[in-house]
C-alpha positions as CSV (number, residue, x, y, z in Angstrom):
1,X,0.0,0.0,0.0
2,X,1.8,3.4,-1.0
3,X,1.6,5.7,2.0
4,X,3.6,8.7,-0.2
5,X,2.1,12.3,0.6
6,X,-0.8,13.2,-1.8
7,X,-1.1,16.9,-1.9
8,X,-4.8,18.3,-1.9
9,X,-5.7,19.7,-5.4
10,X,-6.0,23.7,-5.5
11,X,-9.6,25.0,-4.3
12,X,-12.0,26.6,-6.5
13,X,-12.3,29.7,-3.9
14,X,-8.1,30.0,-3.9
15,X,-8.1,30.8,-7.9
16,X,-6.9,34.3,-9.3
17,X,-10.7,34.7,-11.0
18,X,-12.6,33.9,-8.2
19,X,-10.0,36.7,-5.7
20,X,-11.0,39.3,-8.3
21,X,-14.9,38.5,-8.2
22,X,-14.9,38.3,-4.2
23,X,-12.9,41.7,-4.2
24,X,-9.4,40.1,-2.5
25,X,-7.6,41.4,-5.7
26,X,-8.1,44.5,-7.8
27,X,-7.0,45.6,-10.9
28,X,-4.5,48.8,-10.9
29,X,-4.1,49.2,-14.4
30,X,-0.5,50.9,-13.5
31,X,2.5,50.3,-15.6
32,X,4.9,48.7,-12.5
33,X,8.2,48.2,-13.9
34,X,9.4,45.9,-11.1
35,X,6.9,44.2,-8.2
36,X,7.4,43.0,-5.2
37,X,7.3,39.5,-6.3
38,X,10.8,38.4,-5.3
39,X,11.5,36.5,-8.9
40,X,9.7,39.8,-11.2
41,X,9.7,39.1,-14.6
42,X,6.4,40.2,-15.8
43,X,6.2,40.3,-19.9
44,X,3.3,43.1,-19.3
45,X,4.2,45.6,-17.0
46,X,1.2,47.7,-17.3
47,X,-1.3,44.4,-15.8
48,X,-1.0,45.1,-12.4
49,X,-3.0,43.9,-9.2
50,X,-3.4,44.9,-5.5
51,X,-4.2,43.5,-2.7
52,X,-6.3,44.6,0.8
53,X,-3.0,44.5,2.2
54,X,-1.8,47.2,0.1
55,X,0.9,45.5,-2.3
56,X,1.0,45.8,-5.6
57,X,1.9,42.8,-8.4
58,X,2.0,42.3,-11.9
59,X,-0.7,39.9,-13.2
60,X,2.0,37.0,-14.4
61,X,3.8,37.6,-11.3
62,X,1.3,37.1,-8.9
63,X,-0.7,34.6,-11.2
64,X,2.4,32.1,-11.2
65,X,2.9,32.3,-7.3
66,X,-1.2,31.6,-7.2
67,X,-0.1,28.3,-8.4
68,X,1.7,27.3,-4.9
69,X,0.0,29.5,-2.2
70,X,-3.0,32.0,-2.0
71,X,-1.3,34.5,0.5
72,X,0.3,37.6,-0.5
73,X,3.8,36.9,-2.1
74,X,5.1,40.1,0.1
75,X,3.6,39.4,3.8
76,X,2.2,36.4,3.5
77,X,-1.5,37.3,4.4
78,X,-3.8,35.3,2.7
79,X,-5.8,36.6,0.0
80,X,-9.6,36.5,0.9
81,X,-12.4,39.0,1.0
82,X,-13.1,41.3,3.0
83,X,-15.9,40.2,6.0
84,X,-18.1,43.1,5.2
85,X,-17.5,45.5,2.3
86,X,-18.9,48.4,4.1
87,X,-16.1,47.4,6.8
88,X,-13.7,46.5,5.2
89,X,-10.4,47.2,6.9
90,X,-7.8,48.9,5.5
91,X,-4.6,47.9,4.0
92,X,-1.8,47.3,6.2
93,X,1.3,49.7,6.2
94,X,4.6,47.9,4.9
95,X,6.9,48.3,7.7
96,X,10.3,47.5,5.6
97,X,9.6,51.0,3.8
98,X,9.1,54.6,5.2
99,X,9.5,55.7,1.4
100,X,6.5,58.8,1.2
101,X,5.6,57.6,-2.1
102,X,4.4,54.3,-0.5
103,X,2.4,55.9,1.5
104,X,0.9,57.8,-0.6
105,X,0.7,54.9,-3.2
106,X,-1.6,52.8,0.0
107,X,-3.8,56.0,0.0
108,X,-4.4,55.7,-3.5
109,X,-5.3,52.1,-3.4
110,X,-7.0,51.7,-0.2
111,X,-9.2,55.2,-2.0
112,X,-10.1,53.7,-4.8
113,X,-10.8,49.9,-3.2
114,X,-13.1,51.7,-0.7
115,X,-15.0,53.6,-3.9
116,X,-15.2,49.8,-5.6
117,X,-16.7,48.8,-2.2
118,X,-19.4,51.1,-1.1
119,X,-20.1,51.7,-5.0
120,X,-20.3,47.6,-4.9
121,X,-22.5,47.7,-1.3
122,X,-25.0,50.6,-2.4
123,X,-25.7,48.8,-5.9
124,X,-26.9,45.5,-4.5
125,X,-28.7,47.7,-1.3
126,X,-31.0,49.1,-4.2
127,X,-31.7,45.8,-5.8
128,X,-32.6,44.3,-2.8
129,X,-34.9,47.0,-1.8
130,X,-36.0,48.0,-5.0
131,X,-39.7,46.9,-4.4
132,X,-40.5,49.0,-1.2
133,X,-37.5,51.3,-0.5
134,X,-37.3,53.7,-3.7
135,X,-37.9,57.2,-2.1
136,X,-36.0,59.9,-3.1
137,X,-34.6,60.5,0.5
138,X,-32.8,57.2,0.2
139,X,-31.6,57.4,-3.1
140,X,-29.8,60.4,-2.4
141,X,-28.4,59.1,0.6
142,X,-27.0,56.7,-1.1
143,X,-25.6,58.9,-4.2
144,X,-24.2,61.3,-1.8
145,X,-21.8,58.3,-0.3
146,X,-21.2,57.4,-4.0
147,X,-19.7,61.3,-4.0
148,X,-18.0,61.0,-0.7
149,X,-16.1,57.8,-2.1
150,X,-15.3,59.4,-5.4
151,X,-14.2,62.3,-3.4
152,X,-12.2,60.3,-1.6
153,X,-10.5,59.2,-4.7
154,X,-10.1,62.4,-6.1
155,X,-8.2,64.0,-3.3
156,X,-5.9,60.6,-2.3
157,X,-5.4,60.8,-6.5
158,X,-4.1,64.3,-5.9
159,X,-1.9,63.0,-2.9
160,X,-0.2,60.6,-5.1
161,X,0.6,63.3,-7.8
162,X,1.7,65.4,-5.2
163,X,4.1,63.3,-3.3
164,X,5.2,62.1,-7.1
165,X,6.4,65.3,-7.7
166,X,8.3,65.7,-4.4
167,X,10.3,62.2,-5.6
168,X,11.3,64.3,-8.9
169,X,12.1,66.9,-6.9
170,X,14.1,64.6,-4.5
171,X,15.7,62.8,-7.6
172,X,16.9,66.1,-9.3
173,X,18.4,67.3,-5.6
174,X,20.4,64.1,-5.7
175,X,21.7,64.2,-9.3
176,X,23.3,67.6,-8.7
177,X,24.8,66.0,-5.2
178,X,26.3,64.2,-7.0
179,X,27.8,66.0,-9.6
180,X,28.9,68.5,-7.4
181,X,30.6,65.6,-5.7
182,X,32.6,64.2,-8.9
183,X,33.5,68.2,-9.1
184,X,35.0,68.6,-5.8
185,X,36.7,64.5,-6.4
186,X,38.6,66.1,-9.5
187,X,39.8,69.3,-7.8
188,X,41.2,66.7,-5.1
189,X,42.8,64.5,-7.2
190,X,44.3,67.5,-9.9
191,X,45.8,69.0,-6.4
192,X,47.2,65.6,-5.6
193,X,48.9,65.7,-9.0
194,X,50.6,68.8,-8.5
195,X,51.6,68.3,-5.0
196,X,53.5,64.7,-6.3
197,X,55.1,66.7,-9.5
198,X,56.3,69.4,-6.9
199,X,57.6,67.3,-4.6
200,X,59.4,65.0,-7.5
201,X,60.9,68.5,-8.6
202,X,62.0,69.5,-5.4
203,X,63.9,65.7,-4.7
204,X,65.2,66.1,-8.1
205,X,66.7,69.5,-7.4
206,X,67.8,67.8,-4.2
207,X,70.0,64.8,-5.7
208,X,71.5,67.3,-8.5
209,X,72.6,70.4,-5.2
210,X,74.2,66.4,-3.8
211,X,75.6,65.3,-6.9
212,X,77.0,69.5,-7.4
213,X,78.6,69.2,-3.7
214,X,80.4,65.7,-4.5
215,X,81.8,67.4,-7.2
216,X,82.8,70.4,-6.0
217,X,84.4,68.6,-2.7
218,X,86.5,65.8,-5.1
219,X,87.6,68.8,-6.7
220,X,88.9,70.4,-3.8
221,X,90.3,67.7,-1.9
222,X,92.6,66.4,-5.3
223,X,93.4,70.3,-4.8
224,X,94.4,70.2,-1.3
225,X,96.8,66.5,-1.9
């Protein structure tokens, strides 16, 4: 009787269609050029998905590691839906990055998941009640959170462009940093080079005053004898 480990076949639930349905995945549409997957190498970098923890992946990427686990290839929290969608909590910070774009790249997601959401929530509240709750005090209730969450989305959008050009800013700083640095290297090193040529002139003067002495005193002492 074989007794070899039989591993249980991949549920229906754990599948990368079935994550996007339940709203455990959603699609970015961002061009990524590099994930956080740790082997990245996404033929379509502009297929891009998120999770409720806040990370995002390319599609190939994330589909391939969906194939051995259903937990999130950066923290390893497994990819389900949220409880409630109108409570659905918010992604978790990544504590191995204090990088302000991040940040403001969370905002953005966890903006636009909550839009999906309580767009999502106030869509299937209206088919529900369709038959005995269609005042026009409710429906504007409910449009009016529809324009809080796009809100929402609009001003953590603005965020991200903000704090995108602070990077630039950042980046630009840095690049004349560092030019300034290769000036100040190449003033060091030229003033090097002259100090060694001035101090090989001044040994060279040196030996020739010696050799000029030893001459000068053989000369005089074949005088003196």
């Amino acid at each position: 009787m074989s007794t070899g480990f039989r591993p249980s076949p991949p549920l229906a639930s754990d599948t990368l269609a079935h994550l996007l349905a339940s709203g455990a995945l959603i699609e970015t549409h961002r061009a990524v050029k590099t994930c956080s997957y740790p082997a990245c190498g996404a033929t379509d970098p502009t297929k891009t998905l998120a999770t409720l923890c806040g990370h995002v992946f390319h599609h190939d990427c994330l589909t391939k590691h969906l194939e051995r686990s259903n937990t999130c290839p950066h923290c390893q929290t497994r990819l389900s839906a949220p409880t409630h969608p109108a409570l659905a909590s918010e992604p978790a910070s990544d504590s191995s990055s204090s990088d302000e774009c991040d940040s403001e790249e969370d905002a953005f997601l966890h903006a636009r998941r909550k839009a999906r959401l309580e767009t999502k929530e106030i869509r299937h509240s209206l088919r529900k009640h369709a038959k005995d709750q269609k005042t026009r005090k409710s429906k504007s209730a409910r449009k009016a959170r529809v324009d809080e969450a796009q809100e929402a989305l609009r001003l953590a959008t603005t965020s991200l462009n903000n704090g995108s050009r602070r990077l630039h800013f950042v980046a630009e700083s840095m690049q004349r940093a560092v030019r300034e640095m290769d000036e100040v290297t190449r003033e060091v090193q030229m003033e090097k080079a002259r100090r060694r040529a001035a101090r090989k002139r001044e040994e060279e003067r040196v030996a020739r005053e010696g050799i000029i002495a030893k001459i000068r005193s053989g000369k005089g002492g074949g005088g003196g004898g």
